[in-house]
N, C-alpha and C positions, 0 to 999 in steps of 0.2 A: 251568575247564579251561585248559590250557595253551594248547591248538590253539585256542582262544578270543581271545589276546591278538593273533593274527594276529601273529605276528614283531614287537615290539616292541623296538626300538632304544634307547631311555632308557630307562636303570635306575641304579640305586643301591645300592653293596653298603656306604653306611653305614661304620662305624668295626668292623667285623664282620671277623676273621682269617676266617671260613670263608664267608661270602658275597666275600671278595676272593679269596680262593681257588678259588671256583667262577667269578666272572669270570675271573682270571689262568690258569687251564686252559681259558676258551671253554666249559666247561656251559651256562653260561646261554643263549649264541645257538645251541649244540646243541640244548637241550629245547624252545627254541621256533620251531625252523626247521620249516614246514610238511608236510614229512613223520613229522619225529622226534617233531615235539608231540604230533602225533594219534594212533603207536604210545605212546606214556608214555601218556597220555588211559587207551589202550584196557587197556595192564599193568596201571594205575591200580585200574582199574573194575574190570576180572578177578580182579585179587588179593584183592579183597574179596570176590567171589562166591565163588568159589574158598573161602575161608577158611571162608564160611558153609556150603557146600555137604559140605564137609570139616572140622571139629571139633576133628576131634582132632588132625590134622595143623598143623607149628609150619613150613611152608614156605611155603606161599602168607602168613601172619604178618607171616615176616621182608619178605618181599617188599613186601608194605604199609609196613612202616615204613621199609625203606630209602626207597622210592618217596615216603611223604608227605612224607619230609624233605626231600626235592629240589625237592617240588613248593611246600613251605613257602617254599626259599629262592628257588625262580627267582619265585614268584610274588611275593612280597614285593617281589624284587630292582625289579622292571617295576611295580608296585602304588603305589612311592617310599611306603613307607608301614610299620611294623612291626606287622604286623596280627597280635597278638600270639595272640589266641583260635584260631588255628589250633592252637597247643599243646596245644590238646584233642586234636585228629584225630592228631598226632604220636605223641601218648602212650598213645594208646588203644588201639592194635596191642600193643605192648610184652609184658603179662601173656601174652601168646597167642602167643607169637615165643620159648615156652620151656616143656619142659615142668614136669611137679609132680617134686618140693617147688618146682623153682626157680620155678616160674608164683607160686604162691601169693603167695613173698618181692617178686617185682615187682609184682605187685597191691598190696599191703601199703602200695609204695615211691613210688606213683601215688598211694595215699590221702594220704602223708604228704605228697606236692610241695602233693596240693589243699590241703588243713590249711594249708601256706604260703602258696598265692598270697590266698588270705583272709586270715592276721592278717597277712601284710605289709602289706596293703595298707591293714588299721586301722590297722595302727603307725605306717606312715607316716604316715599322716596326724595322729595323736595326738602324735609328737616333731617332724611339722615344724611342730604349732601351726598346722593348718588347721580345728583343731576348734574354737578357741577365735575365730575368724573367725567374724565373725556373717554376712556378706553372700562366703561361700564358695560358698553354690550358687546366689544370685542370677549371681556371678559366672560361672562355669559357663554358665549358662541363657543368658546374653547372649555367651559366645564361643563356642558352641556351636547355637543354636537361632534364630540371627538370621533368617536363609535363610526358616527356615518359618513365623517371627513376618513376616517380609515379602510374601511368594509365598503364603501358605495361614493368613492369619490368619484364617478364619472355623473353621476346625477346631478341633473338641473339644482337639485337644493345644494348637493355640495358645493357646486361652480358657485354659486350665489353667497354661498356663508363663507367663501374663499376669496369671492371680491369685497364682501362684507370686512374680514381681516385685513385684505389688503390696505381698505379706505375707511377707516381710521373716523372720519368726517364724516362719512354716511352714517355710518353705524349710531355714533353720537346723536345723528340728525333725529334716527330714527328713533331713538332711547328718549330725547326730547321731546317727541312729536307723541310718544304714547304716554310722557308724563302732565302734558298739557292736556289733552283729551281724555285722561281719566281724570285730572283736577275739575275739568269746564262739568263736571255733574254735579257740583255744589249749584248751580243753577235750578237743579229740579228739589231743592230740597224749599225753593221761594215760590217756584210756579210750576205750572205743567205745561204750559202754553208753549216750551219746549222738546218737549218731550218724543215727540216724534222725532228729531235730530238727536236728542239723547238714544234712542233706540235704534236709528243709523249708526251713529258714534261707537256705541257698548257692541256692534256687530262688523264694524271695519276694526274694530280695538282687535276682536277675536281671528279677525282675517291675518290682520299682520300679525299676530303672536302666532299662528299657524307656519305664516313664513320666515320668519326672524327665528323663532324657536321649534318651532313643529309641536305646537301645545294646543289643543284644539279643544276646548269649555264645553261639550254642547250641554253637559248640564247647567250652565250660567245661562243657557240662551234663553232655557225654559224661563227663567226670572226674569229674562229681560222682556221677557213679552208684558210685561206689567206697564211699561213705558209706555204702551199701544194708545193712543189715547181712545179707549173704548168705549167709555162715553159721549161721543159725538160718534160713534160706530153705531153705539145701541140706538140713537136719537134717529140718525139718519133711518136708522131698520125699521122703527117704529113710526115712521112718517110715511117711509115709500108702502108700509102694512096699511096703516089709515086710508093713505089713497087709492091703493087696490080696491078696498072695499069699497069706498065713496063709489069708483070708478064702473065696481060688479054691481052693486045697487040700482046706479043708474041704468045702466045695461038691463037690468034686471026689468026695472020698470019698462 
């Protein structure tokens, strides 16, 4: 929460036109000046109740996603950090801040960003020739896990990131295996008929980056529910509903 960072003085608005923008207008010391923070906090919080308590209304919605975007950038701004998996929380009001047909097309437009932040992230790694690195997540493991291999080396994860350095071939295996399975979502940018294994995939991807790194998305996961195929969700709901009634009618008679 904002009212959290207690008025934070260093921040960083980055090479970012719209984080200098929020500094060069003063937002930033606005949302976290100890009265203002704790009303956002509270808009925050409400907007989402609000939103669940109420459905079908596209007010309380918009109100969340103006709100998370401000909270993305001032928190970041003070975080000195582009803690990018908030992108979930950002995006995940969005479908709901509109109603139908337009809801549906943004749902759609949300599956297609995930679809991207997946095979970008194999492609990159496949054209910058991180694949063909054999000691790519050895590397990793030692700019990244130092801290816990020093301070908490009897822990299962340190023994694990210790046989990970040892074996050289695993680690490789591993670094391959999560650049294959963030490539194979170029799949759902042709059909959806897999999709359901894409949203298996997008949630073992985040399992092993838990373990391999201790990085844990859960805001990527909120986006990955877009995969769901809930269209044959809604079908099914609407058919076993039809039948009830057919079923109480009868009865009725």
């Amino acid at each position: 929460m904002l009212s959290q960072l207690e008025a934070p003085v260093l921040g960083n608005a980055y090479k970012d036109f719209t984080f200098w923008g929020f500094e060069l207008l003063g937002l930033t010391n606005f949302f976290t000046s100890p009265g203002w923070s704790l009303a956002f906090d509270l808009l925050l919080t409400a907007s989402v109740v609000l939103a669940l308590i109420f459905p079908r209304g596209v007010l309380f919605p918009r109100i969340y996603c103006v709100a998370i975007l401000m909270y993305f950038i001032v928190h970041t701004t003070y975080a000195n950090h582009h803690y990018r998996p908030i992108i979930g929380l950002v995006l995940a009001g969005t479908p709901f801040a509109f109603r139908m047909p337009r809801s549906y097309t943004v749902f759609q437009a949300v599956r297609y960003y995930v679809l991207f932040i997946y095979t970008s992230a194999g492609l990159y790694k496949i054209f910058r020739g991180s694949w063909v690195n054999t000691d790519q997540m050895t590397g990793i493991i030692e700019n990244t896990q130092l801290e816990l291999l020093l301070l908490h080396s009897d822990g299962w994860h340190a023994h694990f990131f210790t046989w990970l350095l040892e074996h050289q071939w695993a680690s490789w295996g591993l670094f391959l295996l999560a650049v294959w399975m963030e490539t194979v979502f170029l799949i759902g940018y042709f059909t959806k008929r897999w999709d359901l294994w894409l949203f298996c995939t997008a949630i073992s991807l985040h399992i092993g980056f838990y373990l391999t790194m201790r990085f844990f998305a859960f805001e990527l996961i909120v986006l990955d529910l877009t995969l769901l195929p809930w269209d044959r969700l809604f079908r099914r709901a609407q058919h076993r509903s039809l039948a009830l009634r057919w079923w109480c009618a009868k009865e009725c008679r």
